[in-house]
MMTF fields as JSON, N, C-alpha, C and O atoms, coordinates in Angstrom:
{
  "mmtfVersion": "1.0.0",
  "mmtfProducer": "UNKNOWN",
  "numBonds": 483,
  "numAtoms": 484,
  "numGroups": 121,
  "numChains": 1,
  "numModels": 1,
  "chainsPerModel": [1],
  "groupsPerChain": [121],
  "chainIdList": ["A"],
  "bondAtomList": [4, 2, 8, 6, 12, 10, 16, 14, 20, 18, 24, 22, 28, 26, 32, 30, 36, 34, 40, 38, 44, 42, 48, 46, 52, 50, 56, 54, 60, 58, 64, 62, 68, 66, 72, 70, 76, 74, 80, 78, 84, 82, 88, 86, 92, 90, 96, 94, 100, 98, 104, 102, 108, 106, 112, 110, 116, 114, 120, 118, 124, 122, 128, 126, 132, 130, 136, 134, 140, 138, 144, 142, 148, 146, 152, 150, 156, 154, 160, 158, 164, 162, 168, 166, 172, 170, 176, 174, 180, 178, 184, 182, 188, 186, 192, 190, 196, 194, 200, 198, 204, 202, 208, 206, 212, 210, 216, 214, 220, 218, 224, 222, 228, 226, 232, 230, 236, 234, 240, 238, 244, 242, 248, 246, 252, 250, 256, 254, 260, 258, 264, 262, 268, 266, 272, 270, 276, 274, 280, 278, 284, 282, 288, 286, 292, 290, 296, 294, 300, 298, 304, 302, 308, 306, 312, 310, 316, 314, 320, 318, 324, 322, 328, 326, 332, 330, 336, 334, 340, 338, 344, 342, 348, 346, 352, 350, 356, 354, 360, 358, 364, 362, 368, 366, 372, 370, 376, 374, 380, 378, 384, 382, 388, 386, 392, 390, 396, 394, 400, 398, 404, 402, 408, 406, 412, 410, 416, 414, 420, 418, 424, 422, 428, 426, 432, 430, 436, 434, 440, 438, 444, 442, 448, 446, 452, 450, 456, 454, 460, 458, 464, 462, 468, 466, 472, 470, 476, 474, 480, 478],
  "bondOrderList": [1, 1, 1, 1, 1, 1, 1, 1, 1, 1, 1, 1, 1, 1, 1, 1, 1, 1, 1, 1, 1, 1, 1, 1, 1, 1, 1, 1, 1, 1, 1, 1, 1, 1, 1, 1, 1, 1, 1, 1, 1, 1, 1, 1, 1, 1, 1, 1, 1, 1, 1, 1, 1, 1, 1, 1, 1, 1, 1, 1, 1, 1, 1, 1, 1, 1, 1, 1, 1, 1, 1, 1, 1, 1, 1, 1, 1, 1, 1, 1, 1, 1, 1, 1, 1, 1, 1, 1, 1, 1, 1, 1, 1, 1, 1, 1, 1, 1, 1, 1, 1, 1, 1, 1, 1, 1, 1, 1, 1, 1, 1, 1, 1, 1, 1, 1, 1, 1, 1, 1],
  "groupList": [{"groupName": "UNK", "atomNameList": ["N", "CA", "C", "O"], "elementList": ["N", "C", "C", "O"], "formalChargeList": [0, 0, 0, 0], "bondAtomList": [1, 0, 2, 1, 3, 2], "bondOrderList": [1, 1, 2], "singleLetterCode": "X", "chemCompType": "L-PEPTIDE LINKING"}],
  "groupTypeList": [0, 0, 0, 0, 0, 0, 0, 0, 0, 0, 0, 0, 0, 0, 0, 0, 0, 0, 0, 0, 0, 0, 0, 0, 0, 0, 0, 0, 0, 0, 0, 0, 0, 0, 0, 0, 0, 0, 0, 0, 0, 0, 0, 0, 0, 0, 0, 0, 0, 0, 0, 0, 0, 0, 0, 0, 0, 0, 0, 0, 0, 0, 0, 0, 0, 0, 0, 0, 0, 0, 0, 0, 0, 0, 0, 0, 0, 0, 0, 0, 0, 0, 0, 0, 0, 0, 0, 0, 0, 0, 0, 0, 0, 0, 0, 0, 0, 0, 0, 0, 0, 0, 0, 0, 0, 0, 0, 0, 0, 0, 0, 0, 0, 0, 0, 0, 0, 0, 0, 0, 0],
  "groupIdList": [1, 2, 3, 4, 5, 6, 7, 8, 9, 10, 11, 12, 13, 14, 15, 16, 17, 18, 19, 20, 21, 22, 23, 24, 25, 26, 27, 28, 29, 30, 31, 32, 33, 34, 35, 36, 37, 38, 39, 40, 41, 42, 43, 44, 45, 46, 47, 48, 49, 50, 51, 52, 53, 54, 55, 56, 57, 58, 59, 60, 61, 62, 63, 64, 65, 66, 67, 68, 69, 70, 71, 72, 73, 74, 75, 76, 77, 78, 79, 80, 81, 82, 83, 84, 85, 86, 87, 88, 89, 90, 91, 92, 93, 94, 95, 96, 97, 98, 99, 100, 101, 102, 103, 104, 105, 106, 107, 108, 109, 110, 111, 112, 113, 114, 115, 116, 117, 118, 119, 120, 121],
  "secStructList": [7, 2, 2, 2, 2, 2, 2, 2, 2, 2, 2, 2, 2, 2, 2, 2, 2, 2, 2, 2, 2, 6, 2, 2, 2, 2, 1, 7, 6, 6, 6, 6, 6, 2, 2, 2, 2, 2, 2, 6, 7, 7, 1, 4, 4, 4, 2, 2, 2, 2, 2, 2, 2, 2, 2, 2, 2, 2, 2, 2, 2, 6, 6, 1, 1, 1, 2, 2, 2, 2, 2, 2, 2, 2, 2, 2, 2, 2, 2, 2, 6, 6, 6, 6, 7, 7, 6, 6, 1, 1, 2, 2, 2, 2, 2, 2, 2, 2, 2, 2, 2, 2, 2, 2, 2, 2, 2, 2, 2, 2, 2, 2, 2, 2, 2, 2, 7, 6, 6, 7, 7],
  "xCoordList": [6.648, 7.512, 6.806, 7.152, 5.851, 4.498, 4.474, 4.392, 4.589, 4.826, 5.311, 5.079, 6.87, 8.374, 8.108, 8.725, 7.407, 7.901, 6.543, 6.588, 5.226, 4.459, 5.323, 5.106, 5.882, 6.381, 7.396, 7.479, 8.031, 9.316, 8.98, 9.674, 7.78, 7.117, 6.758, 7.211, 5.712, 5.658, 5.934, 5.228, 7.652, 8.555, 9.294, 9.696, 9.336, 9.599, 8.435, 8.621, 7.465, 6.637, 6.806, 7.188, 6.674, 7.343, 8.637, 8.856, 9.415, 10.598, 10.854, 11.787, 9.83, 9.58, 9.394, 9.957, 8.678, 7.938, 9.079, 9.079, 10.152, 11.117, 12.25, 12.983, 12.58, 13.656, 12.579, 13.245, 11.578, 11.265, 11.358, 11.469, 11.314, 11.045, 12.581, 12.576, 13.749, 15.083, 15.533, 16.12, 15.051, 15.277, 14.377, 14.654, 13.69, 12.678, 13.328, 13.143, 14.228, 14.861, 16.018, 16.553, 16.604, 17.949, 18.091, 18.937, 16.964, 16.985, 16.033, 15.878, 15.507, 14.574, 13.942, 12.814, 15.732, 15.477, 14.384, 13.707, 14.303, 12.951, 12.642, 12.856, 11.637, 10.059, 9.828, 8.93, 10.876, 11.381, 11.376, 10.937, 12.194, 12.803, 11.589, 11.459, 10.589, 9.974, 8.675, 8.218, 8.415, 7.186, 8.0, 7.326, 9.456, 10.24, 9.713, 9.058, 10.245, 9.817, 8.746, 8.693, 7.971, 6.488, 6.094, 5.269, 6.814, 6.294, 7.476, 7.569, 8.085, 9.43, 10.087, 10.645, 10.456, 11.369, 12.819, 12.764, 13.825, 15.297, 15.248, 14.803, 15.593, 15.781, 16.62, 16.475, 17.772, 19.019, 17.823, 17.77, 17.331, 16.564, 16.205, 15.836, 16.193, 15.805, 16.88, 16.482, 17.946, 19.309, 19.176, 19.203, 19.063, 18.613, 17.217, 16.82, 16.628, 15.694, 15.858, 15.585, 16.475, 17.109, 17.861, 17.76, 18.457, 19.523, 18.349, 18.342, 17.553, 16.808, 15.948, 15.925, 15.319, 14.336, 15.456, 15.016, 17.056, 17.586, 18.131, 18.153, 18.535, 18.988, 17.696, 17.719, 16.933, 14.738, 15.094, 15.391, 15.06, 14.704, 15.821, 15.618, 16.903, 17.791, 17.637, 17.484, 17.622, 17.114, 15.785, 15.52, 14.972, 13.899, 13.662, 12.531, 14.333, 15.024, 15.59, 15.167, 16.597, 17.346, 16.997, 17.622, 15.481, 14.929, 16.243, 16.549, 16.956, 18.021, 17.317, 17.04, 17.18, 16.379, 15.251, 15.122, 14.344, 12.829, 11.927, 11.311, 11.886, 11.699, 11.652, 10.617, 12.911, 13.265, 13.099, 12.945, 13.177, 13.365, 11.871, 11.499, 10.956, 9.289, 8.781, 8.113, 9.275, 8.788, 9.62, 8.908, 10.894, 11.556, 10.576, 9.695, 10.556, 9.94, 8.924, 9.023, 7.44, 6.519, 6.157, 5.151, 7.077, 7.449, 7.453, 6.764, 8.525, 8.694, 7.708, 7.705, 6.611, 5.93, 4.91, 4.393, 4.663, 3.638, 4.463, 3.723, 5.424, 6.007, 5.652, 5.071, 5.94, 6.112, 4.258, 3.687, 3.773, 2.014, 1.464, 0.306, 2.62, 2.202, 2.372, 1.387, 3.887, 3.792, 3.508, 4.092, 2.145, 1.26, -0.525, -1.618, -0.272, -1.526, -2.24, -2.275, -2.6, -2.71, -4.579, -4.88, -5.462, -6.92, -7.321, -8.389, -6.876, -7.128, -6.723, -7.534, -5.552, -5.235, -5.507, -4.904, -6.431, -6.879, -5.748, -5.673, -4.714, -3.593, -2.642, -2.103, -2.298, -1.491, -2.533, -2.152, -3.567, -4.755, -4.16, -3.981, -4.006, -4.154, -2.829, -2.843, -1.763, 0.045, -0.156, 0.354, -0.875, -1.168, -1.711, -1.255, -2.936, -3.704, -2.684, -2.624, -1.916, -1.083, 0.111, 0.164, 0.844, 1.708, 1.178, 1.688, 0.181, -0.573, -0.976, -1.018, -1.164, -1.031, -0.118, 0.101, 0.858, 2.257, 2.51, 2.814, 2.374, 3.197, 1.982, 2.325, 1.268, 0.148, 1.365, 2.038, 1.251, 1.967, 3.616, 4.004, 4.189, 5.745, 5.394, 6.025, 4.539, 4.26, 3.96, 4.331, 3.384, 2.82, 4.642, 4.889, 5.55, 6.722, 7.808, 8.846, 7.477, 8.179, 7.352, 8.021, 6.292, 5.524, 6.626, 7.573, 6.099, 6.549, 7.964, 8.472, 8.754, 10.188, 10.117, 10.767, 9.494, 9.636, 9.34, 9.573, 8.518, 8.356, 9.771, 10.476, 9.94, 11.592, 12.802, 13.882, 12.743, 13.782, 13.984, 14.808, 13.58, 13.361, 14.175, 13.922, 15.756, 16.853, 17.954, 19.12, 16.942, 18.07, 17.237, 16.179, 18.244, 17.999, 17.029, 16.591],
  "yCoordList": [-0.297, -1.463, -2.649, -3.243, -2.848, -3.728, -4.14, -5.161, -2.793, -2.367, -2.469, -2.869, -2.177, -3.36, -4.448, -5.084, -5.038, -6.798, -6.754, -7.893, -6.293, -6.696, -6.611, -7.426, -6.03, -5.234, -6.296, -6.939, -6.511, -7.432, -8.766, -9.479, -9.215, -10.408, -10.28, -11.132, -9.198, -9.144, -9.355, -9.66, -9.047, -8.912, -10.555, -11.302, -10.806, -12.319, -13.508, -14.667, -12.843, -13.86, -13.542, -14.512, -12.204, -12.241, -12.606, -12.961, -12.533, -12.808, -14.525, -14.911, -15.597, -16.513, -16.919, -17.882, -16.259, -16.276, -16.276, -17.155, -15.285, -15.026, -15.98, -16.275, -16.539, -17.88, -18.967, -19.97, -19.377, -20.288, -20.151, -21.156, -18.863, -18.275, -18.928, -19.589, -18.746, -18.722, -20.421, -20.9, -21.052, -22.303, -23.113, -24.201, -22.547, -23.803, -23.245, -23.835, -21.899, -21.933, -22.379, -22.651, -22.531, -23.432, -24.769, -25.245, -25.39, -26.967, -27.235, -28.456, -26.796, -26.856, -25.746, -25.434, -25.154, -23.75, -24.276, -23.383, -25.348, -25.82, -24.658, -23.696, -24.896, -24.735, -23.205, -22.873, -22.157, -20.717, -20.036, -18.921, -21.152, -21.239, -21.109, -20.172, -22.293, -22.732, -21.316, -20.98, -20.77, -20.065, -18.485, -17.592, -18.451, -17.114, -17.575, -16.918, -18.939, -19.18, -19.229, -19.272, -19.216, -19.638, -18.181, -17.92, -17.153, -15.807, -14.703, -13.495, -15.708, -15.045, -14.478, -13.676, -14.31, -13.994, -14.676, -15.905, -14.235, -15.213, -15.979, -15.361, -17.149, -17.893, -17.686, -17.909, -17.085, -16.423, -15.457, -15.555, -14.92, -14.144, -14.568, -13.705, -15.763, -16.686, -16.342, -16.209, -16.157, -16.307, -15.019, -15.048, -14.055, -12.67, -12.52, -11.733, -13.368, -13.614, -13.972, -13.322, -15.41, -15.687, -14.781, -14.874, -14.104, -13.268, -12.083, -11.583, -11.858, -10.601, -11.47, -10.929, -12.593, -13.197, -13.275, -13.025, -13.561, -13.952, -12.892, -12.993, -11.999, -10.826, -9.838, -9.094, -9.835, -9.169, -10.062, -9.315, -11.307, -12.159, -11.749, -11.749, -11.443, -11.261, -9.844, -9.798, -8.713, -7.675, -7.302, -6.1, -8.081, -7.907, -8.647, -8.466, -9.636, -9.835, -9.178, -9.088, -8.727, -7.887, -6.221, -5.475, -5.805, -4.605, -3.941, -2.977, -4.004, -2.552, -2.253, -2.867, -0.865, -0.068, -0.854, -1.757, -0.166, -1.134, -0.617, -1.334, 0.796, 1.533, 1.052, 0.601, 1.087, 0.864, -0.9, -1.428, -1.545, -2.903, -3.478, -4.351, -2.836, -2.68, -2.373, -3.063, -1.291, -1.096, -1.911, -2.549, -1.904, -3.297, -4.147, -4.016, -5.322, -6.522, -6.676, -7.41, -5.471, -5.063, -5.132, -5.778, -4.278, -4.233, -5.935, -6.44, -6.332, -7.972, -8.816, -9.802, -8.294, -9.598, -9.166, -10.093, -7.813, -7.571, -7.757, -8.646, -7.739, -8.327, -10.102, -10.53, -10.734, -12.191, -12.444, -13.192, -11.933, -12.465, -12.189, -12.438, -11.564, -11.824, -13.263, -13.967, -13.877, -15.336, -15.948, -16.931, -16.134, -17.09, -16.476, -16.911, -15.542, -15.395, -16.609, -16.618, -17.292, -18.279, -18.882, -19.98, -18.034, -18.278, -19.552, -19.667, -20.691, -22.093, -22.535, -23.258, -22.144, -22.896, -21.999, -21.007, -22.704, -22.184, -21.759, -20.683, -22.993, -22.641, -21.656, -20.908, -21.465, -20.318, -19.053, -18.11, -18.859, -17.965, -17.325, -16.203, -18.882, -18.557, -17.815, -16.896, -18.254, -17.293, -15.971, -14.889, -16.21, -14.212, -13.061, -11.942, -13.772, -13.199, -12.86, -11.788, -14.146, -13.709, -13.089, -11.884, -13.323, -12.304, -10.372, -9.676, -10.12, -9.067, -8.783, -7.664, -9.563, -9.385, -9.096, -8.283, -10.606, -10.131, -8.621, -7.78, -8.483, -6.282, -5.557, -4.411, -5.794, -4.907, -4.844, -3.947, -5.853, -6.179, -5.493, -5.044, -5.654, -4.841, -3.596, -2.996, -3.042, -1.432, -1.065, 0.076, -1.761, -1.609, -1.05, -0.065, -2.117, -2.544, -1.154, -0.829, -0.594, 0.498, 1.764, 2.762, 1.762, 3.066, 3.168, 3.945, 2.001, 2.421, 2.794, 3.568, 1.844, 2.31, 4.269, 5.23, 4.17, 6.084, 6.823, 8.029, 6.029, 6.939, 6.825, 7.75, 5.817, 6.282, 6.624, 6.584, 6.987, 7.356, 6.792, 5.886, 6.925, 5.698, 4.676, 3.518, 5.705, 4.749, 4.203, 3.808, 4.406, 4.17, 2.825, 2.53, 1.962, 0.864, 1.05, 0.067],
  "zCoordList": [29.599, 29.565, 28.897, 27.875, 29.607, 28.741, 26.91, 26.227, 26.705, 25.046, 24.642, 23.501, 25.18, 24.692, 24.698, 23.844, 25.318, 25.008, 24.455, 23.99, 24.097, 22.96, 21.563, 20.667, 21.487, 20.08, 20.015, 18.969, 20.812, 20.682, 20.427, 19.701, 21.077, 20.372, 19.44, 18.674, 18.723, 17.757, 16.504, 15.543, 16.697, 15.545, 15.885, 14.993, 17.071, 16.916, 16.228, 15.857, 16.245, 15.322, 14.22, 13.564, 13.353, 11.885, 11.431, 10.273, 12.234, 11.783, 11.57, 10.866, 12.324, 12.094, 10.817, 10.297, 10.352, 8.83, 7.835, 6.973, 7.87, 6.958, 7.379, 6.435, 8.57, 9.169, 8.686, 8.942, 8.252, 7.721, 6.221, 5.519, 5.679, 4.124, 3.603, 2.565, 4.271, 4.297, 4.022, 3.051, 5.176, 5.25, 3.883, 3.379, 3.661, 2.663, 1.345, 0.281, 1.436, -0.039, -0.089, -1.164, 1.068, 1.57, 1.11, 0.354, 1.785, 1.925, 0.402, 0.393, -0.557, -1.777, -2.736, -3.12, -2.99, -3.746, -5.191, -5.702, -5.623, -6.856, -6.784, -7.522, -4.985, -5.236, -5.652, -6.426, -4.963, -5.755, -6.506, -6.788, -7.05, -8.515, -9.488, -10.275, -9.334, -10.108, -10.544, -11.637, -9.113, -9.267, -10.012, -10.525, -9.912, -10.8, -12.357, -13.166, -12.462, -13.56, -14.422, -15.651, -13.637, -14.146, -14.504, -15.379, -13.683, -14.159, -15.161, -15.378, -15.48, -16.357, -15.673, -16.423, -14.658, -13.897, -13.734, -13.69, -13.658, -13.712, -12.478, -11.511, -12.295, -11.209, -10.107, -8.905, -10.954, -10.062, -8.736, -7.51, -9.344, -7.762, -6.633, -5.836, -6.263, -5.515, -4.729, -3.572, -4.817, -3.839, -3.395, -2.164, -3.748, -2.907, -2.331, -1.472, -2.939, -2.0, -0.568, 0.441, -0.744, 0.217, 1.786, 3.009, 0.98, 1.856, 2.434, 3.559, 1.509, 1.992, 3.13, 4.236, 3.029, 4.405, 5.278, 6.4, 5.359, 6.541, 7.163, 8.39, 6.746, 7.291, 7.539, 8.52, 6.934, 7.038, 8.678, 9.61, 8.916, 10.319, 11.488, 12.702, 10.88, 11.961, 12.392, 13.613, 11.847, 11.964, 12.373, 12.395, 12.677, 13.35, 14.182, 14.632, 14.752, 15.791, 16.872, 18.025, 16.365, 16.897, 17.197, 17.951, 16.136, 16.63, 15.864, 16.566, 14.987, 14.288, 12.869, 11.838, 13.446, 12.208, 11.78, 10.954, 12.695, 12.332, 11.281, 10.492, 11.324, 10.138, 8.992, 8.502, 8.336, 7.169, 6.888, 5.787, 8.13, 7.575, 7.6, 6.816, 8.692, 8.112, 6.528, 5.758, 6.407, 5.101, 3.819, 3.043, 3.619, 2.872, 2.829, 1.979, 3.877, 4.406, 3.306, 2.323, 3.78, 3.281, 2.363, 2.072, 1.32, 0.239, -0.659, -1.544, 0.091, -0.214, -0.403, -1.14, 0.483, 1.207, -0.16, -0.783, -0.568, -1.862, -2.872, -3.292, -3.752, -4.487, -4.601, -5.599, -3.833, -3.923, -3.842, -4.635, -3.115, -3.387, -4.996, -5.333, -6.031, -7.577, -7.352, -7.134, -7.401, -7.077, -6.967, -7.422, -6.159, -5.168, -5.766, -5.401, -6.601, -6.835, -8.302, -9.532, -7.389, -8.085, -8.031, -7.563, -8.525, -7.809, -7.842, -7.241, -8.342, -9.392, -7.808, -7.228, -7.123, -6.548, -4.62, -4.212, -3.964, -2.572, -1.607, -1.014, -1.545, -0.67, -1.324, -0.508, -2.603, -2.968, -2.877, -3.57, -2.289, -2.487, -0.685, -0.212, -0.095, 1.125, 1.562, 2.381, 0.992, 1.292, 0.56, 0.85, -0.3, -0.739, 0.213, 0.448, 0.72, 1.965, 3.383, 3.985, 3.688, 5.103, 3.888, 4.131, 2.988, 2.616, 3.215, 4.093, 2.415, 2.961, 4.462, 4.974, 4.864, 6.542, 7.275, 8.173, 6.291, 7.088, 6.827, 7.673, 5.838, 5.268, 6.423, 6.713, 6.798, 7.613, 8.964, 9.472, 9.117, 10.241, 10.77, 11.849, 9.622, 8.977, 9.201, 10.071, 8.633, 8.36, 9.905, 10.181, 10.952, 12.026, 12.817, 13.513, 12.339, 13.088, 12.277, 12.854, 11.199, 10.505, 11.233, 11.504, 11.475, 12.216, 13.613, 13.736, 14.691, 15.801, 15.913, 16.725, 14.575, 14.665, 14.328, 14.739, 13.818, 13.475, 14.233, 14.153, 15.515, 16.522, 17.259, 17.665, 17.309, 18.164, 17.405, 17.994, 16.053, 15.503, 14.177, 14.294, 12.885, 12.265, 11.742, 11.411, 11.734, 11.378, 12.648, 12.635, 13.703, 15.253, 15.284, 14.727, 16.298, 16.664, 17.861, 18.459]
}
């Protein structure tokens, strides 16, 4: 029982990460925008970005299909640390590093989902 609510906290602290990821492209899609741009990327991506951190947060929240939304997440979180890989600059050095943590962390939350089933809630 113990292990349920580690795990369930767990995923309530990442999912923090992506309800803040959500809101700062909400309230100042720029700053997004700007780093798609900087790497030739279309800007338009930013808005699925979007949708992927808020529904990534509500779904791990909610613990449905942890599996798959571990490894997604994951996925995400190494994608966007091209973004931030920025060595010139310490603090974009530093969101690359927890990007990667965070996916350690995801993958942790896609394992245990596979032990109970990987596409059951």
């Amino acid at each position: 029982m113990m292990v349920l609510w580690i795990e369930r906290i767990g995923r309530y602290c990442i999912a923090l990460l992506f309800i803040a990821g959500t809101l700062q492209k909400l309230v100042d899609p720029d700053v997004a925008q700007a780093l798609l741009a900087m790497r030739g990327w279309p800007v338009w991506l930013m808005w699925p970005a979007l949708a992927l951190n808020a529904v990534g947060a509500a779904l791990l929240v909610a613990g449905i299909f942890p599996g798959p939304v571990g490894i997604t997440l994951a996925l995400y979180c190494g994608v966007t640390s091209y973004f931030h890989f920025l060595p010139q600059d310490p603090w974009q050095m530093s969101i690359v590093v927890k990007n990667w943590a965070t996916a350690g962390g995801l993958l942790l939350v896609a394992a245990r989902g596979a032990e109970r089933g990987f596409w059951r809630p």
